[in-house]
C-alpha positions in Angstrom: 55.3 150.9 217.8 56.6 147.6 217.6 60.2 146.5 217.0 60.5 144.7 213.9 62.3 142.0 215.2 59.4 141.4 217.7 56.7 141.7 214.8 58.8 138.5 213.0 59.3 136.8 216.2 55.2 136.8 216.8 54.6 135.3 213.2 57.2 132.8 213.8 56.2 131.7 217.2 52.5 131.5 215.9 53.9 129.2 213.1 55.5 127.2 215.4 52.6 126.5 217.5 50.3 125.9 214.9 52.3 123.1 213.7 53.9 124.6 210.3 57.4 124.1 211.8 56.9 120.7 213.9 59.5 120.2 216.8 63.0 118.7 215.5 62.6 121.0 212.2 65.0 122.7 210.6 63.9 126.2 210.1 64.4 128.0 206.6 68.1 129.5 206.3 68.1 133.3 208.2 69.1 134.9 205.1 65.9 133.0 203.5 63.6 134.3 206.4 64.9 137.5 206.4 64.3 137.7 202.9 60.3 136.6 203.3 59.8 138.8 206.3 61.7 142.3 204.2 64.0 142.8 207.3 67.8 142.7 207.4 69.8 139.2 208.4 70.8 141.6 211.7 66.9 141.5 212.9 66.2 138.0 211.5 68.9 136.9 214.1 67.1 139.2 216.9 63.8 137.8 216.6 65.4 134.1 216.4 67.0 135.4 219.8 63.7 136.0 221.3 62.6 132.6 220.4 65.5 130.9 221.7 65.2 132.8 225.3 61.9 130.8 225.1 63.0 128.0 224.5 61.3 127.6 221.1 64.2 127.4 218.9 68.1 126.0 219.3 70.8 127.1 216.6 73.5 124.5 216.2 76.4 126.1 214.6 77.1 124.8 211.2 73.2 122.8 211.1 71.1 125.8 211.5 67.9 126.7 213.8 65.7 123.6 215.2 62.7 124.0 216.8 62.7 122.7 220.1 60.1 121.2 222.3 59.0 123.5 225.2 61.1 122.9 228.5 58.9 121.6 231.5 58.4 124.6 233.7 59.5 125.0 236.9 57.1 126.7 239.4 58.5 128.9 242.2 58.3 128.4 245.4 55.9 126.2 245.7 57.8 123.5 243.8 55.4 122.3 240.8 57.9 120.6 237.9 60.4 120.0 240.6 59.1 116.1 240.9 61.2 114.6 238.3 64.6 117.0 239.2 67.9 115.7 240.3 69.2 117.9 243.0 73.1 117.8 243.5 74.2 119.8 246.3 78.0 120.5 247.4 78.8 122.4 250.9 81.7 124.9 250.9 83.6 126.7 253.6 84.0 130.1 253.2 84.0 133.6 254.1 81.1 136.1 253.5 82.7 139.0 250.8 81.0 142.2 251.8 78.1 142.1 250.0 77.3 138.9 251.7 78.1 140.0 255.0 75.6 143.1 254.5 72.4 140.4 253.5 73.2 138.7 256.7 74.1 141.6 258.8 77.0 140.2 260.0 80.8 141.6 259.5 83.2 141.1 256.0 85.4 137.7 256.3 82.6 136.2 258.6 83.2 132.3 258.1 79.9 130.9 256.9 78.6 127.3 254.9 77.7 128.1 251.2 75.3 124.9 250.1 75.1 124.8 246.1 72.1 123.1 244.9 72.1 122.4 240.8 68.8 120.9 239.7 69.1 118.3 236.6 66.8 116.9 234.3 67.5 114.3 231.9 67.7 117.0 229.1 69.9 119.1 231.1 70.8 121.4 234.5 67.1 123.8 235.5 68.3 125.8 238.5 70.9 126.9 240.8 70.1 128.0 244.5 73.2 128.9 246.5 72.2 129.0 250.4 74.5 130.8 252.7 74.8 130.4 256.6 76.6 132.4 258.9 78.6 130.1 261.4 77.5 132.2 264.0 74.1 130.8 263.6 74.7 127.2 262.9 77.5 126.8 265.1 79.6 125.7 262.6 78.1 122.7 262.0 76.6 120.9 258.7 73.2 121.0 257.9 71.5 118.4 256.2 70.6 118.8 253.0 68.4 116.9 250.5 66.0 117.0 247.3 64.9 120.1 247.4 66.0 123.1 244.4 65.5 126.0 246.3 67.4 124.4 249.5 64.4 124.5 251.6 65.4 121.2 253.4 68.6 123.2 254.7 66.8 126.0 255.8 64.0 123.6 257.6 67.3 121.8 259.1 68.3 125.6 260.1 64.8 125.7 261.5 65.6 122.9 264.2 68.9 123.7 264.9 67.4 127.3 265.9 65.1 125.3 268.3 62.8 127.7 267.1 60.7 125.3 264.7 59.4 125.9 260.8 56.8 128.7 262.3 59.7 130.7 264.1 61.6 131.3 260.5 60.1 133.8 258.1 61.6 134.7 254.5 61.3 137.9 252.0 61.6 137.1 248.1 62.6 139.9 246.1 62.3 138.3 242.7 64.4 140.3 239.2 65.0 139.4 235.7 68.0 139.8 234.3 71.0 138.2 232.2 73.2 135.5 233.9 76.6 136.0 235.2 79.0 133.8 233.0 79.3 131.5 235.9 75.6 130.9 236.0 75.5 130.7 232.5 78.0 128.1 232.3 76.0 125.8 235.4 73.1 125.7 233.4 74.3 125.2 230.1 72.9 128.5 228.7 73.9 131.5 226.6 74.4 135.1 228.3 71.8 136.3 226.3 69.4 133.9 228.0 67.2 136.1 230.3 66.6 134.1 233.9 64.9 134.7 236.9 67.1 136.0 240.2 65.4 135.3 243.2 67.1 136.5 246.7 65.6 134.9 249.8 66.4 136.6 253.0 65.6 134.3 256.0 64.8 135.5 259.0 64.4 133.9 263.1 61.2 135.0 264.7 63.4 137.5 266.5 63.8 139.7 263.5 67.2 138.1 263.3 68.6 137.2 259.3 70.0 133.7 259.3 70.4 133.0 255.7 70.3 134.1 252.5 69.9 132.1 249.1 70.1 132.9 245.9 68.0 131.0 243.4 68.7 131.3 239.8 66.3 129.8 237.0 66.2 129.9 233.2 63.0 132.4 231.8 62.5 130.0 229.1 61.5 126.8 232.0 60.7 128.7 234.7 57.9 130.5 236.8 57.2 132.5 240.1 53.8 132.5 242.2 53.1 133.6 245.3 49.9 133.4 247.1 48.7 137.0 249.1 46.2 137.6 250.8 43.2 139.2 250.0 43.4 142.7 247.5 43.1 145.4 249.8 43.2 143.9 253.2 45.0 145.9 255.8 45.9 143.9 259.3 45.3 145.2 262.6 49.1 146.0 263.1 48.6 147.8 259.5 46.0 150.3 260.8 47.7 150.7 264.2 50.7 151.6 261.8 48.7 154.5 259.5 47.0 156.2 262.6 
């Protein structure tokens, strides 16, 4: 069965996008909704949560709920939405903490570069990608950085400085929603309860090697994954050498 709070967060929604509620519009007080829709001011405020994680609707404290235009979404990896972002990135010399230093198979209090990457738009910060790389691979030396949000111009930098070339670096996303760390919710400007997309990227040199990692974070209200496969049920040679 569905949750109540769901069932009056679909009527709303469809409200909104038929054009009863336009965008700028105050929404009814809660205790008014929750009155029309029989649930309690609790659930009302649970199904206004929903919306919000959306990016349909914004409470201002003391104003009330405002429907909000829908963010531009942000496409993953292959950059669609990305055109019109701002892309500040800082470079900070650190040492890997041991969960770090397990993604890049290294050793705890291994010095590496962490390159932060926050994405703007005029209405506001969209993502945060955090690239790390072990000194041991770069030498110690800066990489250069640029308009990409996921970093990818530092890792094509990486690339070269590998002398290995873009084809000799391969990378595995594993890709989970969840909430934000306060940190992350406080870079992007959004609540805790604001589900968002956690992407870790593990790089890795042709010779099986990891030299990165990144972590990409993006609101789920503006943002998107897609990745292109290959064809359902093909199996490579190496595949079938593997199974026999």
């Amino acid at each position: 069965m569905t949750a109540r709070h769901q069932v009056v967060a679909d009527d709303l929604r469809r409200l909104i996008v038929a054009g009863e509620y336009a965008v700028g519009e105050r929404l009814p007080p809660e205790t008014r909704l929750a009155a029309r829709y029989h649930v309690s001011t609790p659930t009302l405020r649970d199904a206004l949560e929903v919306l919000r994680a959306e990016g349909l609707v914004a409470k201002f404290q003391g104003r009330g709920n405002f429907v909000c235009r829908p963010a531009v979404r942000l496409t993953y990896p292959v950059g669609t939405g990305t055109d019109a972002l701002d892309v500040i990135v800082s470079a900070v010399e650190r040492t890997a903490t041991s969960e770090l230093a397990a993604h890049l198979g290294g050793s705890p209090d291994d010095p590496i570069t962490e390159y932060v990457c926050l994405s703007h738009r005029v209405d506001g910060p969209q993502a945060l990608a955090h690239v790390h790389v072990p000194h041991a691979v770069s030498g110690g030396h800066a990489l250069p950085t640029g308009s990409s949000a996921w970093g990818d111009d530092i890792l094509d930098g990486l690339a070269v400085a590998l002398a290995a070339g873009s084809s000799g670096v391969s990378s595995f996303d594993q890709v989970t929603a969840r909430f934000p760390t306060g940190a992350e919710a406080q870079s992007l400007r959004i609540t805790a309860r604001t589900p968002v997309l956690a992407i870790h990227r593990t790089v890795m040199a042709d010779d099986g090697r990891t030299v990165a990692c990144v972590h990409v974070v993006l609101p789920g209200d503006r943002a998107e994954v897609a990745f292109t496969v290959g064809p359902v049920g093909a199996t490579t040679a190496d595949e079938k050498e593997a199974t026999r």
